[in-house]
Kinemage of the C-alpha trace (Angstrom):
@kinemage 1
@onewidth
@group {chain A} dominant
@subgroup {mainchain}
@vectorlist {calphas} color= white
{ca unk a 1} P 17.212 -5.589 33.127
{ca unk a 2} L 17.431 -6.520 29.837
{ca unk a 3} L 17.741 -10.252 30.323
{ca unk a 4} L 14.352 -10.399 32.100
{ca unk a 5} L 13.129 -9.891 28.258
{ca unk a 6} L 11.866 -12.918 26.043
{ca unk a 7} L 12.215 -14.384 22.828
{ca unk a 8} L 8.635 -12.868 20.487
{ca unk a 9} L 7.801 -15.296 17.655
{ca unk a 10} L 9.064 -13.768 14.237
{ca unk a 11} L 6.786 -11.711 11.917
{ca unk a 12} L 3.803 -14.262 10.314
{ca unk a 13} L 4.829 -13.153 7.074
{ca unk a 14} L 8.405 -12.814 7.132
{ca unk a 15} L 8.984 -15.848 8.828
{ca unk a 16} L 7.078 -17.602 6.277
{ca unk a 17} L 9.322 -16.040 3.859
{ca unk a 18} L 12.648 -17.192 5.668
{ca unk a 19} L 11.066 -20.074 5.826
{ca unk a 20} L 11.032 -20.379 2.318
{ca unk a 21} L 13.993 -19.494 1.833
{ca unk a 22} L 15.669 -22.313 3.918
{ca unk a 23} L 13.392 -24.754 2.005
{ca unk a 24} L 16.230 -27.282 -0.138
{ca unk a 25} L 13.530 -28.186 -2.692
{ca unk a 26} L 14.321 -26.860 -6.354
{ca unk a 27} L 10.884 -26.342 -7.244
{ca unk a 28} L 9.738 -23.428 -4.268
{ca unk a 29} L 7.291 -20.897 -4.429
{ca unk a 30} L 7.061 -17.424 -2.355
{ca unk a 31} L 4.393 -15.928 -2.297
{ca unk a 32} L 4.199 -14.530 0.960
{ca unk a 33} L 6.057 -11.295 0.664
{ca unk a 34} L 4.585 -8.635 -0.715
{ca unk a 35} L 7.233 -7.489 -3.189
{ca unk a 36} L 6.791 -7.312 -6.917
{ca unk a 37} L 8.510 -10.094 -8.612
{ca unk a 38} L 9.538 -9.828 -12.552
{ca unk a 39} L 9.454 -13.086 -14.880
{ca unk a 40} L 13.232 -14.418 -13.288
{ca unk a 41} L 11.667 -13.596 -9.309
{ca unk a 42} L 13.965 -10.919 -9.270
{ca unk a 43} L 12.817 -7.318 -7.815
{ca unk a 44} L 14.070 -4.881 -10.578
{ca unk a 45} L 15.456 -1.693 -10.452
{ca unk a 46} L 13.562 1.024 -12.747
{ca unk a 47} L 15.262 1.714 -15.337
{ca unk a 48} L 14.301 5.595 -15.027
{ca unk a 49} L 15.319 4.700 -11.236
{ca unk a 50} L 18.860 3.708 -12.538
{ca unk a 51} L 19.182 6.782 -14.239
{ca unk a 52} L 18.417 9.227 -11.725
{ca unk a 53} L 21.149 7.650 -9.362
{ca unk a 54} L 23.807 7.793 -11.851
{ca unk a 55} L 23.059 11.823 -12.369
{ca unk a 56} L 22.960 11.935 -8.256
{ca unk a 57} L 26.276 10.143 -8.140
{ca unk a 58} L 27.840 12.672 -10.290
{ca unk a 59} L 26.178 16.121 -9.013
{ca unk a 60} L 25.788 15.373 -5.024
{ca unk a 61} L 28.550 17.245 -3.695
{ca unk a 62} L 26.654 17.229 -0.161
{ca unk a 63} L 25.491 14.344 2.712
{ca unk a 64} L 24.254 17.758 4.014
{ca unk a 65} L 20.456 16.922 6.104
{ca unk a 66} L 17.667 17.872 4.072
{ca unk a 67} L 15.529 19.894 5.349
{ca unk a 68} L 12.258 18.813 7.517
{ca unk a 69} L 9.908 18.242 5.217
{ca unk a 70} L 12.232 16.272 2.932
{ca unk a 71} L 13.347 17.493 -0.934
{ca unk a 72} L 11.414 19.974 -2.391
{ca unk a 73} L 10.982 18.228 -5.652
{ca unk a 74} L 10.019 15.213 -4.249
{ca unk a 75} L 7.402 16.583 -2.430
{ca unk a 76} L 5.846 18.464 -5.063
{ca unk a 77} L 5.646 15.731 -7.154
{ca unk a 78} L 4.105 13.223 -5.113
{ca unk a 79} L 1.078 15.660 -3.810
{ca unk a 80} L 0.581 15.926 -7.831
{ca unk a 81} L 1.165 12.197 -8.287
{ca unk a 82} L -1.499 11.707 -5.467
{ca unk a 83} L -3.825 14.630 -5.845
{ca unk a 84} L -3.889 14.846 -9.394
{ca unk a 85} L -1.606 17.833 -11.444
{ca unk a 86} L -4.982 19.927 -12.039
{ca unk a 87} L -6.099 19.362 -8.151
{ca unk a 88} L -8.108 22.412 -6.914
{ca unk a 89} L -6.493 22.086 -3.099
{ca unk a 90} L -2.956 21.770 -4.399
{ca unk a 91} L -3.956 25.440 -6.217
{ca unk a 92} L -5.231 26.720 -3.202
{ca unk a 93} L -2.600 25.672 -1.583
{ca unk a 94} L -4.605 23.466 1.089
{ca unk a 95} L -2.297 20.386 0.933
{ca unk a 96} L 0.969 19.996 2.758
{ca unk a 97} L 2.947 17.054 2.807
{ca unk a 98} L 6.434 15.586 4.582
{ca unk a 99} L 8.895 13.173 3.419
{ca unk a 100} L 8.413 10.073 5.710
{ca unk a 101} L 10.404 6.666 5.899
{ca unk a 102} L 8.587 5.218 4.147
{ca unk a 103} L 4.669 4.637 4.221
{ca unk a 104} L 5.470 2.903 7.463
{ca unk a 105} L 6.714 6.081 8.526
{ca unk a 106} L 4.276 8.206 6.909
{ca unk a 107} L 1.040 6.008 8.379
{ca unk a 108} L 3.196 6.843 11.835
{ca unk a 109} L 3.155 10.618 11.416
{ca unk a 110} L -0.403 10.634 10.381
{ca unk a 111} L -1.783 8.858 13.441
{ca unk a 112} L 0.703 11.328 15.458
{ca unk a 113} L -1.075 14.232 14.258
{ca unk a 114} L -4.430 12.260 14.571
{ca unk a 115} L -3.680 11.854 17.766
{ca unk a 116} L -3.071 15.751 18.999
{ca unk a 117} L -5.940 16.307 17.521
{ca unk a 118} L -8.345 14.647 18.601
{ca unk a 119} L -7.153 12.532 21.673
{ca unk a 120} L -10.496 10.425 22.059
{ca unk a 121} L -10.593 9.610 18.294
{ca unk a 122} L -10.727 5.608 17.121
{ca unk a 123} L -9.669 4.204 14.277
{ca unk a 124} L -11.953 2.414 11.486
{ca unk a 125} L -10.056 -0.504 10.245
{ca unk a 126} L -11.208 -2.502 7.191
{ca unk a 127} L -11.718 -6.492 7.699
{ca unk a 128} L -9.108 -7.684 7.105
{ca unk a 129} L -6.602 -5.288 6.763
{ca unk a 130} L -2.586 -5.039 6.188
{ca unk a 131} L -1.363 -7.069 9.433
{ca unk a 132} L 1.171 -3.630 10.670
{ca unk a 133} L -1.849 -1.077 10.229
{ca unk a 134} L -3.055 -1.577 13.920
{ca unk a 135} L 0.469 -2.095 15.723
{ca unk a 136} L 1.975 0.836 13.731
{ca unk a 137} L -1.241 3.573 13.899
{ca unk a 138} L -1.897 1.682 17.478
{ca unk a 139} L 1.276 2.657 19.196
{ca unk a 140} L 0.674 6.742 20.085
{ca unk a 141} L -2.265 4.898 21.725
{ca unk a 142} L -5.535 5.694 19.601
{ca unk a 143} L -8.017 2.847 19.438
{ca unk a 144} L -9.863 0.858 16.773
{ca unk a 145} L -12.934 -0.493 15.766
{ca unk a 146} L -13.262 -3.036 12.545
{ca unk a 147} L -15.867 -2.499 9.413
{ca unk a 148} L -17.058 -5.178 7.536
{ca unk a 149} L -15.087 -5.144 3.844
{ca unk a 150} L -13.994 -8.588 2.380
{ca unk a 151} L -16.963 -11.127 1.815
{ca unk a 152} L -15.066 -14.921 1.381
{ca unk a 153} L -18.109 -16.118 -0.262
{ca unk a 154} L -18.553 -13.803 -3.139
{ca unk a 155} L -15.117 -12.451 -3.100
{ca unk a 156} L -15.463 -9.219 -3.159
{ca unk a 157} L -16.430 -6.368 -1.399
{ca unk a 158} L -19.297 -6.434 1.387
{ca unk a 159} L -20.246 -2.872 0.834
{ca unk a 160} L -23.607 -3.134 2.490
{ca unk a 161} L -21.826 -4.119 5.519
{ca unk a 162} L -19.550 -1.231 5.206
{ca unk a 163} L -21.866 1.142 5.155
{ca unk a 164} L -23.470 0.053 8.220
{ca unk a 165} L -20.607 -0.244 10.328
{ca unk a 166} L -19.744 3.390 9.603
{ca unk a 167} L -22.641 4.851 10.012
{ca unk a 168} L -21.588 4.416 13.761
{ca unk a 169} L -18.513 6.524 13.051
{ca unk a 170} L -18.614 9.791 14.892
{ca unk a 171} L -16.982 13.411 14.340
{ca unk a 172} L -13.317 13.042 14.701
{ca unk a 173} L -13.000 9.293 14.532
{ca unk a 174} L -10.993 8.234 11.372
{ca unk a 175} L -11.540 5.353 8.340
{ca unk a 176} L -8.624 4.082 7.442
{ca unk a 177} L -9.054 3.253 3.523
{ca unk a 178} L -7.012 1.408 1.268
{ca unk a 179} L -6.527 4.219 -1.677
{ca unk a 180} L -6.098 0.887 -4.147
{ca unk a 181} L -5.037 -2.614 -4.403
{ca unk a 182} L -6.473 -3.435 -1.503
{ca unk a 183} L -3.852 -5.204 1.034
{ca unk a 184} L -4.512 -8.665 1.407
{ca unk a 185} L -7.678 -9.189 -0.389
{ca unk a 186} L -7.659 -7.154 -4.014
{ca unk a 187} L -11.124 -5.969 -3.671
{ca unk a 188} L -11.363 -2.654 -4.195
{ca unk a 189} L -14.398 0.178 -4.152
{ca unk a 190} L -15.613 1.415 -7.095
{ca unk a 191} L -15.947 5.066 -7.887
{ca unk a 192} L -19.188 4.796 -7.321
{ca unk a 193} L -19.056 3.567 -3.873
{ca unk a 194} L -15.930 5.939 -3.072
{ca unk a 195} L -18.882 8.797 -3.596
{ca unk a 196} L -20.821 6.980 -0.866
{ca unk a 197} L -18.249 7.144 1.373
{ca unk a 198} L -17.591 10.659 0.789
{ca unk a 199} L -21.557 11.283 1.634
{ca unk a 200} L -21.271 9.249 4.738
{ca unk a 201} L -17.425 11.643 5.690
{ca unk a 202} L -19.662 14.729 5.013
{ca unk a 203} L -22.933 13.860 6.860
{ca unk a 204} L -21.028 12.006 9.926
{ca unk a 205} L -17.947 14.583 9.957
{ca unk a 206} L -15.017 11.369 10.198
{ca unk a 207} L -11.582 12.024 8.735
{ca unk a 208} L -10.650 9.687 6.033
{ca unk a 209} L -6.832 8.282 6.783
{ca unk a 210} L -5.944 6.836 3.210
{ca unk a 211} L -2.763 4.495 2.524
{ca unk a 212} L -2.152 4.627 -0.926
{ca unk a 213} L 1.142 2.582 -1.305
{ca unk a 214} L 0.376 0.818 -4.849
{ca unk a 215} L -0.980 3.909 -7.230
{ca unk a 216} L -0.512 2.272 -10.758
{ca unk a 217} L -0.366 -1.111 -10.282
{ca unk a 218} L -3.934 -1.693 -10.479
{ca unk a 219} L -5.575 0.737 -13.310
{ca unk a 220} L -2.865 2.873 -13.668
{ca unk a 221} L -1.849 6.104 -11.803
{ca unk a 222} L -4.928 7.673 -13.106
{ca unk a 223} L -7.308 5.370 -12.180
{ca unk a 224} L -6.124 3.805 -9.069
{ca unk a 225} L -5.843 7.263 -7.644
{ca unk a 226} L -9.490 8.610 -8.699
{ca unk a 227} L -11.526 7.620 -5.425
{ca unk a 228} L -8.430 9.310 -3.470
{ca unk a 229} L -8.868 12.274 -5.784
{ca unk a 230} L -13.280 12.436 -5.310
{ca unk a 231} L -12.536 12.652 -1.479
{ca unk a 232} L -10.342 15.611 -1.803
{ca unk a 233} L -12.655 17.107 -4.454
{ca unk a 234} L -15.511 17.122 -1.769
{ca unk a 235} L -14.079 17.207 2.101
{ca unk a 236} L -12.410 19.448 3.928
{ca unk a 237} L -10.174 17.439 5.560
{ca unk a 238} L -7.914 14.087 4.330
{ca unk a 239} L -4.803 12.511 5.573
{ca unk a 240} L -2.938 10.653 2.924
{ca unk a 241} L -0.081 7.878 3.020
{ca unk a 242} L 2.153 7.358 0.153
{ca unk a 243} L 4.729 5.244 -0.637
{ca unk a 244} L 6.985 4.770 -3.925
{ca unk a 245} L 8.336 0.759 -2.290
{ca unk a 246} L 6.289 -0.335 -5.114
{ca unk a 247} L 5.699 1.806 -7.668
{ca unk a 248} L 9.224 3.163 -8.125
{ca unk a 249} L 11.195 -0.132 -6.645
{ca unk a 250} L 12.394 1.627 -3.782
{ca unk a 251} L 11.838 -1.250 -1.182
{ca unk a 252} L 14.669 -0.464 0.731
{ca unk a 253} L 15.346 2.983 0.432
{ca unk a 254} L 12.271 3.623 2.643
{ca unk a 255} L 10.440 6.322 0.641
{ca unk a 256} L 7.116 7.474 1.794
{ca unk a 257} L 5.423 10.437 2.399
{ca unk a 258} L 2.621 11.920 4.595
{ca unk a 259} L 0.042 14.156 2.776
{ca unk a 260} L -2.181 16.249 4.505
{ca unk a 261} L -5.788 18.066 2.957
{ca unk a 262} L -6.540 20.930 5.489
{ca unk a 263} L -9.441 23.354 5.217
{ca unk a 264} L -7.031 26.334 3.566
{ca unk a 265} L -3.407 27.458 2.872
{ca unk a 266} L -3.165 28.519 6.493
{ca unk a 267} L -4.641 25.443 8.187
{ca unk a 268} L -2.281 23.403 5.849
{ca unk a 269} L 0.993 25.389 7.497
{ca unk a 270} L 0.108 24.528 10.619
{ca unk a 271} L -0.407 20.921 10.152
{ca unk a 272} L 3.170 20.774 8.460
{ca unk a 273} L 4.657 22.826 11.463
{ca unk a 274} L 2.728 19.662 13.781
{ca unk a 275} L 4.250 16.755 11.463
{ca unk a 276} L 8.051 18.234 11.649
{ca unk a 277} L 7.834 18.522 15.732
{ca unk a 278} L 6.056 14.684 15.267
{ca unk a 279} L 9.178 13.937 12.725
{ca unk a 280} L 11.525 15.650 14.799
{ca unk a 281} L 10.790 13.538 18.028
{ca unk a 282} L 10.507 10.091 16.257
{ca unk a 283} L 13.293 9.783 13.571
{ca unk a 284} L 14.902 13.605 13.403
{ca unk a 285} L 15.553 13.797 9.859
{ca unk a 286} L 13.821 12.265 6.695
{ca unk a 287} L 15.757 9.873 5.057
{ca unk a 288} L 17.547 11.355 1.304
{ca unk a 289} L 18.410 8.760 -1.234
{ca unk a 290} L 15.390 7.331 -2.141
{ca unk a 291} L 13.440 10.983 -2.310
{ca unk a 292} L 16.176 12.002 -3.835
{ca unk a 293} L 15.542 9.440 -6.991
{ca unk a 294} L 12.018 9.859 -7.082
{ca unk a 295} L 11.955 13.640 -6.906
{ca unk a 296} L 14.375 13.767 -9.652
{ca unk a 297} L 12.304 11.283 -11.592
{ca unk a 298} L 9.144 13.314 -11.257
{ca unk a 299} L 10.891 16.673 -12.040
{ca unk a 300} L 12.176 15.473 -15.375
{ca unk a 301} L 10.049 15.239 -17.868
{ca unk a 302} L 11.733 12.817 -19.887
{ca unk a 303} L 12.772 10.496 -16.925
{ca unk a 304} L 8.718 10.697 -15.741
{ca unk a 305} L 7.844 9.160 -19.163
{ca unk a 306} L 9.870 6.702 -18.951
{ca unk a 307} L 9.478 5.549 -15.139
{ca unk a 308} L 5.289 5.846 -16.617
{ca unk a 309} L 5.815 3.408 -19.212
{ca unk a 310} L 7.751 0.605 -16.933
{ca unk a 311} L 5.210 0.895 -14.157
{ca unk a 312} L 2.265 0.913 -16.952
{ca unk a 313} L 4.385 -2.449 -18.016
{ca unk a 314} L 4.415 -3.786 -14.649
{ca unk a 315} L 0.654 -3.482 -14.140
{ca unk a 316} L -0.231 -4.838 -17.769
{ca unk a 317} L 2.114 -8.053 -16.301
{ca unk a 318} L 0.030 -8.603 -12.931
{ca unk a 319} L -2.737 -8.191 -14.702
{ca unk a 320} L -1.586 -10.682 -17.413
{ca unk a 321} L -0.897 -13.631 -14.760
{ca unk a 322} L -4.191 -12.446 -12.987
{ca unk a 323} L -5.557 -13.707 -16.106
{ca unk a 324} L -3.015 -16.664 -16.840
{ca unk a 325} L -3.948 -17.785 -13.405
{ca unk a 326} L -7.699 -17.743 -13.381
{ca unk a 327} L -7.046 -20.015 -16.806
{ca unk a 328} L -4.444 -22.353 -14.784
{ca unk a 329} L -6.290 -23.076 -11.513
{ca unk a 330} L -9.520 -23.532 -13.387
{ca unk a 331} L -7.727 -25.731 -15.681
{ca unk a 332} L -7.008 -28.044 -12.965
{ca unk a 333} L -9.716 -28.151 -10.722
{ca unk a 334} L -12.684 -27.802 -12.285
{ca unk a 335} L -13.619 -24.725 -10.036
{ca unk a 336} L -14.608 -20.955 -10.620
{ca unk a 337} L -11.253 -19.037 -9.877
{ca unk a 338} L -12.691 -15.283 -12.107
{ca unk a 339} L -12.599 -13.380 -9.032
{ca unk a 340} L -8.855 -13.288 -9.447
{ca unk a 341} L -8.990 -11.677 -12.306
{ca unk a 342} L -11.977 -8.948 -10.833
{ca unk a 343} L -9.070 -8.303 -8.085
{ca unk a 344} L -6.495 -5.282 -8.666
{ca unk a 345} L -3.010 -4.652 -7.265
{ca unk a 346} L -0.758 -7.850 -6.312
{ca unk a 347} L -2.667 -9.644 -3.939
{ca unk a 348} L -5.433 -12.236 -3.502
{ca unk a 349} L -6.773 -14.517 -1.267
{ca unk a 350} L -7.290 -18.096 -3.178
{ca unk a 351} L -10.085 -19.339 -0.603
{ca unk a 352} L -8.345 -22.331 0.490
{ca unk a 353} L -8.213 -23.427 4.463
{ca unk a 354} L -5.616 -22.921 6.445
{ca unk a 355} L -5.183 -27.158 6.380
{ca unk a 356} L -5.069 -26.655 2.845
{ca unk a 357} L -2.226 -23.914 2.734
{ca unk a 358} L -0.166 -26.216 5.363
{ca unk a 359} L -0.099 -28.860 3.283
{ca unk a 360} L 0.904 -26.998 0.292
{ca unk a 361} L 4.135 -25.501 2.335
{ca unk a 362} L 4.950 -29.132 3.847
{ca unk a 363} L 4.374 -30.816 0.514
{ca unk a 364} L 5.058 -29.243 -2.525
{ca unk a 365} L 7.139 -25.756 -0.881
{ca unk a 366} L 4.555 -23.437 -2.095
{ca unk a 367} L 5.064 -20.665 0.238
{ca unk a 368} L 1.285 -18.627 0.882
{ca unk a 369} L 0.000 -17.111 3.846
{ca unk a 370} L -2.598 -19.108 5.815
{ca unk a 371} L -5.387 -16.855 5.115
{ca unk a 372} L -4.334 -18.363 1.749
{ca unk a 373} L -3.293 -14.778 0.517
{ca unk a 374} L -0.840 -14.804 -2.318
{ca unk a 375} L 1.175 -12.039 -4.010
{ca unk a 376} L 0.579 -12.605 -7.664
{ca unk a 377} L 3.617 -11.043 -8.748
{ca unk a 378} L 5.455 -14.251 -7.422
{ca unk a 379} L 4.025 -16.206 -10.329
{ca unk a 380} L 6.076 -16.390 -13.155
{ca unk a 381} L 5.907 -19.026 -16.774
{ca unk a 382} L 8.265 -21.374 -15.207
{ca unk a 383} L 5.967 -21.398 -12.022
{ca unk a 384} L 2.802 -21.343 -12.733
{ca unk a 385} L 1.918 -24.757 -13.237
{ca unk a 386} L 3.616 -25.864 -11.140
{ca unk a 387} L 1.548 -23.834 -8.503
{ca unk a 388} L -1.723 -24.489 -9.944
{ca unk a 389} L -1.183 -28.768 -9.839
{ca unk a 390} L -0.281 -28.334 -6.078
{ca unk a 391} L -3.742 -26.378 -5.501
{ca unk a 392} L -5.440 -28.592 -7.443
{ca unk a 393} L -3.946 -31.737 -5.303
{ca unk a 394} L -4.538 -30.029 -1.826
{ca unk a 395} L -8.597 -29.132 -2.561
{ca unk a 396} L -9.016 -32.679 -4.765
């Protein structure tokens, strides 16, 4: 049986990074992967991360299961992370939430539950989106249909387009939204136009599906979380996907979590009795280690202020090379590059061809997707240059 099975090409993006990885020149670039990078293109380990392990080293006495929804503390924490500490549903107790692996696995419980309830429903998908949305939401078989979002000319946001595209969705049907730091393009809504979309959810009756997975690396936690926050302020109804990969460093621990806003306390219950039976089916148990760290982190105070002030560094950094790039690449060619620095979060797409990106692998090793998406956070001092004369040779 099994040998009647064939080889499937690797993943675009991760075989670009192996790729780069095999490459013998010195003077490689990645930025393909999205994975935050610090100045010596190392992914670091909080230091409020670090902490929290040693403590769990000394005081686990168990490898007991936790329970279904995942570690109390973590769980708390994140719906106030998310929702906001003074959030009217988290007093009313209308938002329930499960430990997921990661936001993989919590984008995977949320279309599960999406999917018993309303059998018929399809997807809105921004264009472009994260590559595993579709496959990953797609798979308990709900269907999608694309709204306009990224305009390559201005490079930014066609809201306009947006709008009109879901003014076709209908009760029941569900947006997928990027909560911040749009993934791959860095354009993201403004407040203002997060209120439209809230006018369109409560005049059309669609369920917003947000995936939130990098909350303080654009604004800050605050900030990056505040369209998120107007939704749940105004509709009944919200699925949420959160993940600490990036905001905490916990890549490989696989720490996510599915957040549900239901229409009271009761409503909320049931949902969370729907997500363990979905749990229960796909994976069993949640994963423990990484909650574990980031529910400790968010319990104690002292460890929360200083995980805040790292992350608040991190996000001052990509922001810093958003800027030291925009300086670089207009240094060298002579073209506008500012919508780089308009851009939040760790991506951006440079507007080159895909001709353009090939030659940059084949000739100078600098590793980009061939949308010509980058992950900022791969620039570094002893890079940047570097990068910016290549670009500036391939679009001469």
């Amino acid at each position: 049986m099994l040998h009647t099975l064939e080889r499937l090409p690797d993943d675009p993006i991760l075989g670009l990074a192996a790729a780069c990885r095999a490459d013998p020149n010195p003077d490689k670039v990645d930025l393909t992967v999205g994975i935050y990078m610090d100045e010596d293109g190392v992914c670091p380990v909080f230091g409020a991360i670090r902490d929290a392990q040693r403590a769990l080293v000394e005081e686990e006495t168990s490898k007991a299961y936790l329970p279904p929804a995942g570690d109390p503390d973590f769980n708390t924490g994140m719906r106030a992370l998310v929702f906001g500490g003074d959030s009217g549903a988290l007093a009313d107790g209308r938002v329930s939430s499960l430990a997921a692996p990661g936001g993989c696995g919590a984008l995977r419980i949320g279309a599960e539950i999406a999917r018993v309830a309303s059998p018929e429903a399809k997807v809105w998908v921004s264009d472009p989106t994260w590559p595993v949305h579709m496959p990953l939401i797609g798979s308990v078989g709900l269907e999608f249909e694309k709204y306009r979002y990224y305009d390559a000319p201005s490079h930014g946001v066609d809201f306009d387009g947006m709008v009109e595209d879901l003014k076709r969705a209908k009760s029941g049907d569900l947006v997928l939204l990027h909560g911040c730091c749009h993934n791959p393009c860095g354009a993201d809504l403004t407040l203002e136009q997060w209120g439209v979309i809230a006018e369109l959810a409560e005049r059309q009756g669609f369920l917003p599906f947000i995936d939130i997975a990098y909350q303080g690396l654009g604004d800050g936690l605050e900030a990056d979380a505040a369209g998120l926050r107007l939704l749940a302020e105004r509709l009944p109804e919200m699925i949420v996907a959160a993940s600490c990969s990036k905001n905490m460093g916990l890549y490989r621990e696989r720490t996510g979590i599915a957040q549900f806003l239901c229409r009271d306390a009761g409503n909320a219950e049931a949902i969370l009795s729907q997500a363990k039976v979905a749990a229960r089916r796909i994976y069993s148990m949640p994963p423990a280690h990484g909650a574990l760290l980031a529910g400790r982190v968010l319990a104690a105070p002292a460890l929360e202020a200083a995980w805040r002030d790292e992350l608040h560094t991190m996000c001052l950094r990509i922001n810093g090379l958003r800027e030291a790039l925009v300086e670089k690449l207009e240094a060298t060619t002579g073209r506008d590059f500012a919508f780089i620095r308009r851009e939040k979060g760790m991506f951006s797409f440079l507007g080159l061809s895909e001709e353009q990106t090939r030659r940059l692998r084949e000739e100078y090793s600098v590793y980009m997707l061939g949308s010509s998406r980058i992950n900022v956070a791969g620039i570094n001092a002893a890079n940047i240059d570097y990068v910016a004369d290549a670009v500036a040779r391939v679009i001469a």
